[in-house]
N, C-alpha and C positions, 0 to 999 in steps of 0.2 A: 504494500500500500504506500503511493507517496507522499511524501510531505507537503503540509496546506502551507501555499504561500499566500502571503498578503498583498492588496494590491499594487502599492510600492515595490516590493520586491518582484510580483510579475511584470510590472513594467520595466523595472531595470533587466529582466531576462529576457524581452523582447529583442527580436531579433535589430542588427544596428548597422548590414550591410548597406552599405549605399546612403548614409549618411555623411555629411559633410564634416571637413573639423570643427567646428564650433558647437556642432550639433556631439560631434564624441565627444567632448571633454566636458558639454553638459549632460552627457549622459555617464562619463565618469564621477561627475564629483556627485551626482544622485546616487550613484553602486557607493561611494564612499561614505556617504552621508547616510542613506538610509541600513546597507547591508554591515559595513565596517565601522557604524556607530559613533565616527568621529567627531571631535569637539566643532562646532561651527568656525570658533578660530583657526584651527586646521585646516579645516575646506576651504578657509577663504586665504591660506597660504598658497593651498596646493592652487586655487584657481591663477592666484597668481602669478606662478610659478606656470602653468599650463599656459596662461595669455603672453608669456615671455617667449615658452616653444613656439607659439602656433607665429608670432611678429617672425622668429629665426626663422622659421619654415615658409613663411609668405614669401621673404626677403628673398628667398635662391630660386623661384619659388619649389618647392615642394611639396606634396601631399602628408601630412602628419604619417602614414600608413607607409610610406617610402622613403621615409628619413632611414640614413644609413649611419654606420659609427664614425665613419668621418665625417659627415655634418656636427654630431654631436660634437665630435674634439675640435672641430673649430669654433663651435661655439662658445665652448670653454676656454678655449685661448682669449677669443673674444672679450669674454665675460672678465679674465683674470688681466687683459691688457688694460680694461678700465676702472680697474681698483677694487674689483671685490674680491673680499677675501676668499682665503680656500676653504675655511669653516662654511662660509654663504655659498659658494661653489654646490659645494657638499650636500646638503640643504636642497639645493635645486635638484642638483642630479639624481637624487632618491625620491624626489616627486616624483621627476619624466622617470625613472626605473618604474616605479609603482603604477604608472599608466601605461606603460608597453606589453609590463606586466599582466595588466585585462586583457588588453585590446590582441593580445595569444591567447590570454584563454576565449577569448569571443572568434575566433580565426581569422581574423584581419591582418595580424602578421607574423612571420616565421620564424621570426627570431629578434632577439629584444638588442637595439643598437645601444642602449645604454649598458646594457653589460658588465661588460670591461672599461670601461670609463673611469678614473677616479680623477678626484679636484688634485690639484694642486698643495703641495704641502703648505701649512702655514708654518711660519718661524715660529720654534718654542721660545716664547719673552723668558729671559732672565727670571729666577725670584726676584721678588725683592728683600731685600736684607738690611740690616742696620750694620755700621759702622761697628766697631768693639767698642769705641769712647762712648759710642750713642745708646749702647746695650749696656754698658755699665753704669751711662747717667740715669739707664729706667731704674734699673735692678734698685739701684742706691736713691732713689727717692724717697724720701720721707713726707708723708702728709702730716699735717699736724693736726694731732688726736680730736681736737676741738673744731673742727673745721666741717662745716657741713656743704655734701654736692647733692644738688638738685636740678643740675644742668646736662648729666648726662645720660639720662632713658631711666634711670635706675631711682627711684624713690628710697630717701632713708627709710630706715624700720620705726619711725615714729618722729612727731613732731616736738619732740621734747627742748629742743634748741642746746643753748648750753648748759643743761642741767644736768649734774651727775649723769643721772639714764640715758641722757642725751651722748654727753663725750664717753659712756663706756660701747654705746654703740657704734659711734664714728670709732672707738679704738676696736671694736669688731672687725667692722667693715675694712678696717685700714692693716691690718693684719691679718684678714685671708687676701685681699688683694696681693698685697707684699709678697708673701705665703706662692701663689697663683702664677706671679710675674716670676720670680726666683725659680721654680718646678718648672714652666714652659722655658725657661734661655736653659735651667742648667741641663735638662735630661731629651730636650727637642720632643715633649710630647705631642701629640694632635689634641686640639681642644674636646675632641671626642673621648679621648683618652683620661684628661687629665678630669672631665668632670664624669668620666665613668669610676671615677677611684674612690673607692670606701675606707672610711678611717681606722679599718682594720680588717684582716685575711677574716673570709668565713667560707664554709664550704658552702653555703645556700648563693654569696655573690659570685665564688667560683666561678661555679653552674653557672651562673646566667651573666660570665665575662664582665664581673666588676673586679677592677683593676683594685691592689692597696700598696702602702708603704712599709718596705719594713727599715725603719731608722735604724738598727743596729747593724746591719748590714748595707746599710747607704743603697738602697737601691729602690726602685719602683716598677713593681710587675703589671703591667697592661695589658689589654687585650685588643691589638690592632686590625687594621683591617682583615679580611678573610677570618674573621676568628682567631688569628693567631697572636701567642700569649710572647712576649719577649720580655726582661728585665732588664731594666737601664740604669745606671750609677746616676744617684741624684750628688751633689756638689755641697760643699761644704756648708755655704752661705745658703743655698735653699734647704739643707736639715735646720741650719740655726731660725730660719723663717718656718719653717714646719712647728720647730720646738716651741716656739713663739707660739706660734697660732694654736694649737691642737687643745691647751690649758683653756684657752676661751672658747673654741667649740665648746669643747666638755662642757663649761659653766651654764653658756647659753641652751643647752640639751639639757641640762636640771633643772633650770630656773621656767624654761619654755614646754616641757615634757607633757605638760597637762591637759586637758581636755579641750582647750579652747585649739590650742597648735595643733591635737591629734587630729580635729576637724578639719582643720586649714592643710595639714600633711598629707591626708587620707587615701590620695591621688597618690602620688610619692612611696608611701607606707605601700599601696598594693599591688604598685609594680615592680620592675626585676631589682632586687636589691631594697626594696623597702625594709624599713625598722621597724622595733614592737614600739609601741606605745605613740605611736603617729608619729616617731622622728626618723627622717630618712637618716640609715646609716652612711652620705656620703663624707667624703672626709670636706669636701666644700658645700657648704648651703648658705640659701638667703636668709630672706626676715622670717620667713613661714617655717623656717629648720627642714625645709625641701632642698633635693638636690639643685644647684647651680644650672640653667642651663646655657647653651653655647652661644645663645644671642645674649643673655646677662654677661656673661666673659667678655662676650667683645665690647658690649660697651663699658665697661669697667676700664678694659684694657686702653682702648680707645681715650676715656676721657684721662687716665691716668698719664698717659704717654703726654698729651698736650699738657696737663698738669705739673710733669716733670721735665718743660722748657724743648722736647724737641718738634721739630720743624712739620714730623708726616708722621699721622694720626696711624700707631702700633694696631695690627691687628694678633692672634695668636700665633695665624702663620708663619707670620712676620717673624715672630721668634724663633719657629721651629727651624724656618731657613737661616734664620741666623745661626741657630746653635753648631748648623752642618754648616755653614760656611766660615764657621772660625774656630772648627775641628779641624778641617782641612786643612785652610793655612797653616795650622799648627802643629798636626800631625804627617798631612800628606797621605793619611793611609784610607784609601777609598772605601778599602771594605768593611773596615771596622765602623768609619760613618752607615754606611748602607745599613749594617745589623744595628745601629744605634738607633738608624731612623725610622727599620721593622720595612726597607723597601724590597719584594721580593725580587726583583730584578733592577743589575745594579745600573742599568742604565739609567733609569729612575734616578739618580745616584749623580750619573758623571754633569748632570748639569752645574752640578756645585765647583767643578774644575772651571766651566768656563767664568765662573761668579770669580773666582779665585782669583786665573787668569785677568779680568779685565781689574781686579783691587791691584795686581802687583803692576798690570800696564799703566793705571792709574799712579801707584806709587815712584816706577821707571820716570815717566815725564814728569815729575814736580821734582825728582832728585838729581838725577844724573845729569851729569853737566854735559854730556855730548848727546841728550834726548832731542834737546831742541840746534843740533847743528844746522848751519846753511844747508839746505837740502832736502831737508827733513819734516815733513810738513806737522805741525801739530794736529791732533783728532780730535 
């Protein structure tokens, strides 16, 4: 017995021989829209992406159904001679694939000219990275305990101003930050990592790849991308910022433990890693004693960096790349960075050479006194 179609869908199955292009590619983005359920912004990418092919196909002219692989690769040349990227390349070209693609299964044509096609590589940009002066002016930042920020996404944990309550909570807030900035330069963790971390080993976070600290062994076990677990040497200055901070979680988790935070926690408490008594066991939380999340990090990070005089607003990356880009200068050894960074292929890895590379080219021409000879153009 076959299957009841609706009448959408028997009309996109109607037969489409001897239709015109404008007439396929409105009968494409209906197969798209109604059978493959795609978002309306999608349809109205692919259309326009389809009215780009059908201008390229007018121009030589050709029939959509007799476009061959070399029309397409000149079009691509085309496309890439007038400034678009290879990513936007890319992009197009998985449209037109996805419509050659029909228009064989409808038997209009024999084989797809998109194929074998690919865009154009794009240049991998640089990270960006901090200086060491610039990474040591965050690390070494001091707020002053009394100080209230209500300027960067992040609401203090009450309006108390400068009353006791008030500066022991700015001295909260100011020492998991510290705590935060120290653990992402000194171990290069992913912000994913570092507020996946619990303030202590358990076999229930384990299971469910919550990272912890073990201070006495100076290290920090995580659970990176693909599920995999690596341990990384945390640094001297971020255990003394750990030791610092860990005293006032603690206080904050006895003083907060009670019924009013277990409410506000409860989300938190009964997901992976949740705590008894409505306190998330991470080793980083906010006002509500809930785990941190990655967009709180970044604005922390973010308003902190401006806060401590430099130029371009820190994001966690930002650290991470740095941590790998002034191991390397220091070290030189690729693949000990790579396993610090948990990347599993170390190409992933050698971009930090050419980071290197351009600090020592940069260091070359402000020293050398035959950098800038007659001849020699400065970059």
């Amino acid at each position: 017995m076959s299957e009841p179609v609706d009448a959408d869908r028997n009309r996109a199955l109607t037969p489409i021989a001897g239709l015109d292009d404008t007439l396929l590619v409105e009968r494409y983005l209906e197969y798209v829209r109604v059978e493959k359920r795609l978002a309306a912004r999608t349809v109205e990418l692919y259309a326009l992406d389809l009215l780009k092919l059908k201008d390229y196909a007018a121009k030589v002219p050709v029939a959509l159904t007799n476009v061959r692989n070399a029309h397409i690769r000149r079009w691509v040349a085309h496309m890439h001679g007038g400034g678009r990227s290879g990513r936007g390349i890319a992009l197009i070209l998985s449209g037109w694939r996805g419509f050659y693609v029909w228009l064989g299964r409808q038997g209009l044509v024999t084989s797809n000219p998109v194929q074998d096609v690919r865009a154009p590589k794009a240049p991998k940009p640089l990270p960006k990275a901090l200086g060491v002066d610039e990474a040591v002016q965050l690390a070494d930042y001091k707020k002053d305990s009394a100080s209230r920020n209500t300027d960067d996404g992040y609401n203090p944990i009450s309006s108390t101003g400068n009353t006791p309550q008030g500066q022991a909570e700015a001295h909260f807030l100011e020492l998991r930050d510290a705590a935060m900035v120290e653990l992402l330069y000194s171990s290069g963790l992913r912000v994913g990592e570092l507020i996946g971390l619990d303030a202590q080993a358990s076999a229930v976070g384990n299971a469910q790849g919550q990272g912890w600290i073990d201070l006495d062994a100076a290290q920090a076990h995580v659970c990176g991308k693909g599920s995999k677990w690596r341990a990384v040497p945390v640094g001297r200055q971020a255990l003394l910022a750990l030791q610092a901070w860990l005293p006032v979680r603690a206080e904050f988790v006895a003083l907060h433990g009670g019924p009013q935070l277990a409410k506000r926690a409860n989300a938190d408490a009964s997901s992976p890693g949740g705590g008894a008594h409505g306190t998330s066991p991470a080793l980083f939380i906010g006002r509500n004693g809930t785990r941190l999340t990655a967009q709180s990090v970044w604005q922390r990070l973010r308003s902190r960096s401006l806060q401590a005089g430099l130029a371009t607003p820190v994001h966690p990356h930002m650290l991470r790349h740095s941590f790998a880009s002034h191991m390397l200068q220091s070290s030189g050894d690729l693949r000990a960075v790579q396993e610090l960074l948990g990347h599993a292929n170390i190409s992933t890895t050698q971009v930090y050479t050419r980071l290197d590379f351009q600090h020592l080219a940069k260091a070359y021409d402000a020293a050398h006194p035959r950098a800038h000879a007659k001849g020699r153009k400065k970059e």
